[in-house]
N, CA, C and O atoms as a DFTB+ gen file, in Angstrom:
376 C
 N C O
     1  1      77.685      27.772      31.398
     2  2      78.645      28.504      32.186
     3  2      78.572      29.984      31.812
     4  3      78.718      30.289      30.628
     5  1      78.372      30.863      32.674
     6  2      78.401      32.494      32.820
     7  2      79.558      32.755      32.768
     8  3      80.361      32.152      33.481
     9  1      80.019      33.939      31.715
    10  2      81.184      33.920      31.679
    11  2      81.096      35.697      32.553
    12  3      80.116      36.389      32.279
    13  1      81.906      36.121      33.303
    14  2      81.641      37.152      33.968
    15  2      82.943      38.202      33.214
    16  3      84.122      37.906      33.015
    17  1      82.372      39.217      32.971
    18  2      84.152      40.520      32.464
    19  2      84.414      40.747      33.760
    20  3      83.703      40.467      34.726
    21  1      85.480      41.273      33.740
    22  2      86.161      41.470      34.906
    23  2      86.439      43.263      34.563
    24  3      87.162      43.415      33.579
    25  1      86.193      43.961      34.913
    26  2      86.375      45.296      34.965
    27  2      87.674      45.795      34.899
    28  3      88.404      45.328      35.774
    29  1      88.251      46.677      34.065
    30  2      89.532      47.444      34.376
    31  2      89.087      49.049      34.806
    32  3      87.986      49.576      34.966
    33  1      90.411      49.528      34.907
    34  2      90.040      50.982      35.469
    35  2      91.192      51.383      34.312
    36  3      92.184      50.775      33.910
    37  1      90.698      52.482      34.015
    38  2      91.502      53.217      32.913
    39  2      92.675      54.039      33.480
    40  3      92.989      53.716      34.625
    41  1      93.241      54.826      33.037
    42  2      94.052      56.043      33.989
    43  2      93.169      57.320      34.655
    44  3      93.344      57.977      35.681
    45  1      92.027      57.372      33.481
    46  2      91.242      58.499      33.840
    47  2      90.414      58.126      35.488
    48  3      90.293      58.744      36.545
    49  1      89.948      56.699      34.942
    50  2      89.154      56.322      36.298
    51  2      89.806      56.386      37.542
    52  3      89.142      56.637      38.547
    53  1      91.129      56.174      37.614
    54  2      91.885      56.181      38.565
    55  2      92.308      57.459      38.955
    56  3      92.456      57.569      40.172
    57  1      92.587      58.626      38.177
    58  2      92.449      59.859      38.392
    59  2      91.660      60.598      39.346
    60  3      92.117      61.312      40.238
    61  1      89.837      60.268      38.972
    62  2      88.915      60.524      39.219
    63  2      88.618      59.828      40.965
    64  3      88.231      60.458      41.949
    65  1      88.909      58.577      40.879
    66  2      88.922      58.250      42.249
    67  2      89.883      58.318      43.163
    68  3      89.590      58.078      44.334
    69  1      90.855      58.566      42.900
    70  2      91.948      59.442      43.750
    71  2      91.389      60.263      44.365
    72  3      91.186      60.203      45.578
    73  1      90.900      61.565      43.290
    74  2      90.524      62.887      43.742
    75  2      89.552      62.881      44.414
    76  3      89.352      63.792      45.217
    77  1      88.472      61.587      44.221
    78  2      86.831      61.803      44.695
    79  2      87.427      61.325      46.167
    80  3      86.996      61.818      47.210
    81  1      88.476      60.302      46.143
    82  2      88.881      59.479      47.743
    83  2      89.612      60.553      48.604
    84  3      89.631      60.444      49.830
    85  1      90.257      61.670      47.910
    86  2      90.556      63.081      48.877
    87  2      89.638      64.073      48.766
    88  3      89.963      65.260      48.807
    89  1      88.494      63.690      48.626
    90  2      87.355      64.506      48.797
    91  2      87.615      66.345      48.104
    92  3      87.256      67.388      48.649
    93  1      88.364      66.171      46.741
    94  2      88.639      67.204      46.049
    95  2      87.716      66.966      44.882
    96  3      87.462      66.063      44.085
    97  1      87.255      68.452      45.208
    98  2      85.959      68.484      44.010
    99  2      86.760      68.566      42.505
   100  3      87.981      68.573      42.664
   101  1      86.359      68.624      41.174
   102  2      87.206      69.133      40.130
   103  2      87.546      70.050      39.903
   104  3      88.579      70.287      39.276
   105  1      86.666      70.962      40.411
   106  2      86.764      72.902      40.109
   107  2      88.165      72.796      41.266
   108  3      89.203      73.205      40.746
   109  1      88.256      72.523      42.095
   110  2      89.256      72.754      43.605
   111  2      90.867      71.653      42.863
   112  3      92.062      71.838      43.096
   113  1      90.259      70.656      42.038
   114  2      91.482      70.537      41.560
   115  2      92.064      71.035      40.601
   116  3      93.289      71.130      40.536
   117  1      91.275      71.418      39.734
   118  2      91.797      72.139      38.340
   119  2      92.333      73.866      39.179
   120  3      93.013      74.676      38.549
   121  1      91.951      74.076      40.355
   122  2      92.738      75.460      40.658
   123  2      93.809      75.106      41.193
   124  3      94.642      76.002      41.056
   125  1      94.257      74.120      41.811
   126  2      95.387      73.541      42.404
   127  2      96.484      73.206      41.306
   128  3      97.677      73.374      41.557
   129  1      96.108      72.797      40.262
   130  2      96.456      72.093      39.383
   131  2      96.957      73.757      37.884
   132  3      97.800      73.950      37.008
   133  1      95.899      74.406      38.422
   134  2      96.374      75.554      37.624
   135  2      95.769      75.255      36.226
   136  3      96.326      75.657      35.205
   137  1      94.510      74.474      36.202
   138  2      94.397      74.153      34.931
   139  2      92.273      74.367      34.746
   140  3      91.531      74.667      35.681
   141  1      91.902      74.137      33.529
   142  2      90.675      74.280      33.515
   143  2      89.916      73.144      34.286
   144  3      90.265      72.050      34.731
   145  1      88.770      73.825      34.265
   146  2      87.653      72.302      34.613
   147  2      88.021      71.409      33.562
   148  3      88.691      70.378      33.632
   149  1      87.431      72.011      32.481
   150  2      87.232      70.923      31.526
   151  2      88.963      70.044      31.148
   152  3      88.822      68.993      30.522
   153  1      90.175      70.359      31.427
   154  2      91.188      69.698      31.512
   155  2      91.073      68.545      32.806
   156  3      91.179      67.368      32.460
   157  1      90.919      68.753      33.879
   158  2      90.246      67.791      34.623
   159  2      89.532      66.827      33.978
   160  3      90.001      65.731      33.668
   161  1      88.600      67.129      33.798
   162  2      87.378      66.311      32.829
   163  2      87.920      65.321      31.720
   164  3      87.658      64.144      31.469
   165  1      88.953      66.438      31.036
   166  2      89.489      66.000      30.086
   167  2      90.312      64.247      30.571
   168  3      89.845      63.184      30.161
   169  1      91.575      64.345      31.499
   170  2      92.341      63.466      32.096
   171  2      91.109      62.191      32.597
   172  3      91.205      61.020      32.228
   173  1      90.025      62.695      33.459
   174  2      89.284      61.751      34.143
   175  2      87.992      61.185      32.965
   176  3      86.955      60.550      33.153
   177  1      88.473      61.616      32.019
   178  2      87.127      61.009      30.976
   179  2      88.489      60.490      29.520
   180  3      88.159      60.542      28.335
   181  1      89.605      60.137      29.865
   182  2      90.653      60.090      29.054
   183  2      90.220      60.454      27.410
   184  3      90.086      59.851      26.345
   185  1      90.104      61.754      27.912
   186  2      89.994      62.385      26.363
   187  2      91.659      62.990      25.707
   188  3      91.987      63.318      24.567
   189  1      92.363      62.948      26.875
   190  2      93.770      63.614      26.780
   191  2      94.484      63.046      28.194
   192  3      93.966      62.879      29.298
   193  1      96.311      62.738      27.608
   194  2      96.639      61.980      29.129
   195  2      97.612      63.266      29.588
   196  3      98.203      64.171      28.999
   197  1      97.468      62.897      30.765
   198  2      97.988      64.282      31.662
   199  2      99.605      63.557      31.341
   200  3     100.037      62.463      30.979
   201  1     100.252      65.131      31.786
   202  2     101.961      64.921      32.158
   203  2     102.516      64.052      32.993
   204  3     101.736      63.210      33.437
   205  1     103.577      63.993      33.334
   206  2     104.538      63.079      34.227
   207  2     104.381      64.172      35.417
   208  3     104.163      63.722      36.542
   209  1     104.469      65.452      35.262
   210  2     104.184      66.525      36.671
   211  2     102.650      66.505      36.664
   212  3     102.346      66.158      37.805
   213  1     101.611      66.688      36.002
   214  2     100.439      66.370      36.692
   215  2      99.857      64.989      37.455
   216  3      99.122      64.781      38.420
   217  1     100.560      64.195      36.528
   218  2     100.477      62.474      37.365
   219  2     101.340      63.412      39.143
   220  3     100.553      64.015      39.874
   221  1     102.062      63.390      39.331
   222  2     102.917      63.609      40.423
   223  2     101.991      64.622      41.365
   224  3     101.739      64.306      42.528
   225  1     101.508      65.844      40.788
   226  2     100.482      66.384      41.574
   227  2      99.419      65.754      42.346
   228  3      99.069      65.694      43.525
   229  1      98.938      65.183      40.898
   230  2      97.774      64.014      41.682
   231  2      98.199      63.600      43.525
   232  3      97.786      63.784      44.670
   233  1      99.561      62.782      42.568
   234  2      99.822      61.726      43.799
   235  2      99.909      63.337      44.912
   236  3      98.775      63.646      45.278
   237  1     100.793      64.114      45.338
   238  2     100.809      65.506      45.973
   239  2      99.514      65.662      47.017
   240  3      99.454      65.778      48.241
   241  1      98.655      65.618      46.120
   242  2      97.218      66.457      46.553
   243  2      96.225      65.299      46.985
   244  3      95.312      65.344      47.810
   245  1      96.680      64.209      46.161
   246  2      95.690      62.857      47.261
   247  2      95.875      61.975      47.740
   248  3      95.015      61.180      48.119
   249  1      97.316      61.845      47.885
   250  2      98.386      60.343      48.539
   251  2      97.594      59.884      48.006
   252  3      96.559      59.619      48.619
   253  1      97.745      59.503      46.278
   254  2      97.421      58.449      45.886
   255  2      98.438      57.771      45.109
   256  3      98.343      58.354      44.029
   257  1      99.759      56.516      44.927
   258  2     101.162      56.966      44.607
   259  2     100.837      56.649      42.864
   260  3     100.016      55.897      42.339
   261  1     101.437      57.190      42.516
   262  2     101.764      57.822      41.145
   263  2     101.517      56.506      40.489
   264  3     100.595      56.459      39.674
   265  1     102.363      55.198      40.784
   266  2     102.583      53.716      40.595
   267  2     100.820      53.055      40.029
   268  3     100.474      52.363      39.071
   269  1      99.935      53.797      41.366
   270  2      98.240      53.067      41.288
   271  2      98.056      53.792      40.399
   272  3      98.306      53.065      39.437
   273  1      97.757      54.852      39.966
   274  2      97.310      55.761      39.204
   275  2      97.808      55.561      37.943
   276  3      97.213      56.069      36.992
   277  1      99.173      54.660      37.709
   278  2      99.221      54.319      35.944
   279  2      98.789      52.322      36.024
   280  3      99.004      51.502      35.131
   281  1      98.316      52.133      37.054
   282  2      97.754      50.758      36.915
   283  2      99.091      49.668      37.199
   284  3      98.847      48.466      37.095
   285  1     100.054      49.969      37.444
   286  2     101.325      49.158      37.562
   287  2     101.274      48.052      38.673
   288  3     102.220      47.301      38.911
   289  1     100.101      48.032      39.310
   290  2      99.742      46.795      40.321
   291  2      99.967      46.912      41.704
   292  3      99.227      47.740      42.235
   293  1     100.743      46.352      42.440
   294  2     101.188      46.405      43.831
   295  2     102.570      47.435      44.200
   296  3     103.372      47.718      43.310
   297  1     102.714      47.893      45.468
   298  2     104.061      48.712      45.560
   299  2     105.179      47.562      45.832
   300  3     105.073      46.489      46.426
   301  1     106.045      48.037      45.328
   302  2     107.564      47.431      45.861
   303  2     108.778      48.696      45.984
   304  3     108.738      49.884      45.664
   305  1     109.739      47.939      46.531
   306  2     110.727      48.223      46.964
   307  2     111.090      49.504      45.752
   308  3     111.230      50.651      46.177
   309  1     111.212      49.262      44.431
   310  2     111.921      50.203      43.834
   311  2     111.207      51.096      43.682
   312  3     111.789      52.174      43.801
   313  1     109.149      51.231      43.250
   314  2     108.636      52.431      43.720
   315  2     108.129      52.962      44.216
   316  3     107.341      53.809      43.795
   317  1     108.482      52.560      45.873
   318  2     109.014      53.227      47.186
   319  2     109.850      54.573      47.488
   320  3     109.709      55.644      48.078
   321  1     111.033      53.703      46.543
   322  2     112.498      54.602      46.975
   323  2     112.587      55.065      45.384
   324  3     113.537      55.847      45.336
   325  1     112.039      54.928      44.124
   326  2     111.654      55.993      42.948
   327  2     112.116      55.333      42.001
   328  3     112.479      55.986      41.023
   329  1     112.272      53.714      41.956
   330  2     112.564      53.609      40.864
   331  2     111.640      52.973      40.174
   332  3     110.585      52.591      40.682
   333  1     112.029      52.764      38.666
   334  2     110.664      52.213      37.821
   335  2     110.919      51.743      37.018
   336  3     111.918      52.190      36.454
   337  1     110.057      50.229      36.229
   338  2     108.984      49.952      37.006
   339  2     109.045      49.457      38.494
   340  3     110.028      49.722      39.186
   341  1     108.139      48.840      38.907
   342  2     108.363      48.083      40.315
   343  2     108.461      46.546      39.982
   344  3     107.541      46.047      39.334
   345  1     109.371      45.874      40.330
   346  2     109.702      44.710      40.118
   347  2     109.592      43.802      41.422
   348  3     109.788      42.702      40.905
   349  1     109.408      43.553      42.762
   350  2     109.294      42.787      43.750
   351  2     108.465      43.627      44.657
   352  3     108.250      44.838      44.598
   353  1     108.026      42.702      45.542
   354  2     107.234      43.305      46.409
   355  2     107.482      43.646      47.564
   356  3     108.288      42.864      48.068
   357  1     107.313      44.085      47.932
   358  2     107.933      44.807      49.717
   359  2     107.271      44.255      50.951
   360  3     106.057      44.057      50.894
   361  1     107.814      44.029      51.873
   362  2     106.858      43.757      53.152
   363  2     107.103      44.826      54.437
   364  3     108.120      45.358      54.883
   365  1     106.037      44.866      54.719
   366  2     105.696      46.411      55.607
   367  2     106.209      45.666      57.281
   368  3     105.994      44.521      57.679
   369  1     106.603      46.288      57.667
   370  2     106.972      45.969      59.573
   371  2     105.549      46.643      59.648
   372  3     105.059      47.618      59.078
   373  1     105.017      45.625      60.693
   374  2     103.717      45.983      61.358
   375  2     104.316      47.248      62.479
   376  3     103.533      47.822      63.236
């Protein structure tokens, strides 16, 4: 029997594909962001974890919600409307 890993995504990785999925280069986010390249680099290679306001930028600059980006799983109801963690799941009206 093959035992297969199953991959996680770090915070950095999730960082990184946020930004790559809003087609924001790093130089274009670190000026948005007001911060260096290499602080970029830094967050997306988790050499250092960004703030509670740079997490929030992120989400800002790539509708990506704040919730995916610390790995917390699926959206629900409480962080929807801001609360945390998220505890149930929500269902969308088509």
């Amino acid at each position: 029997m093959t035992h297969t890993m199953i991959p996680t995504w770090t915070l950095g990785d999730r960082l990184a594909k946020a930004r790559e999925g809003a087609n924001i280069s790093v130089t274009e986010m670190a000026r948005r962001l007001r911060v260096s390249r290499t602080t970029i680099s830094n967050y997306e290679h988790n050499r250092t974890d960004p703030t509670v306001s740079t997490l929030m930028a992120y989400e800002h600059y790539t509708g990506v919600p704040t919730w995916w980006l610390l790995g917390d799983g699926e959206p629900t109801d409480d962080a929807v409307t801001g609360g945390y963690p998220p505890t149930r799941p929500i269902t969308l009206a088509a």
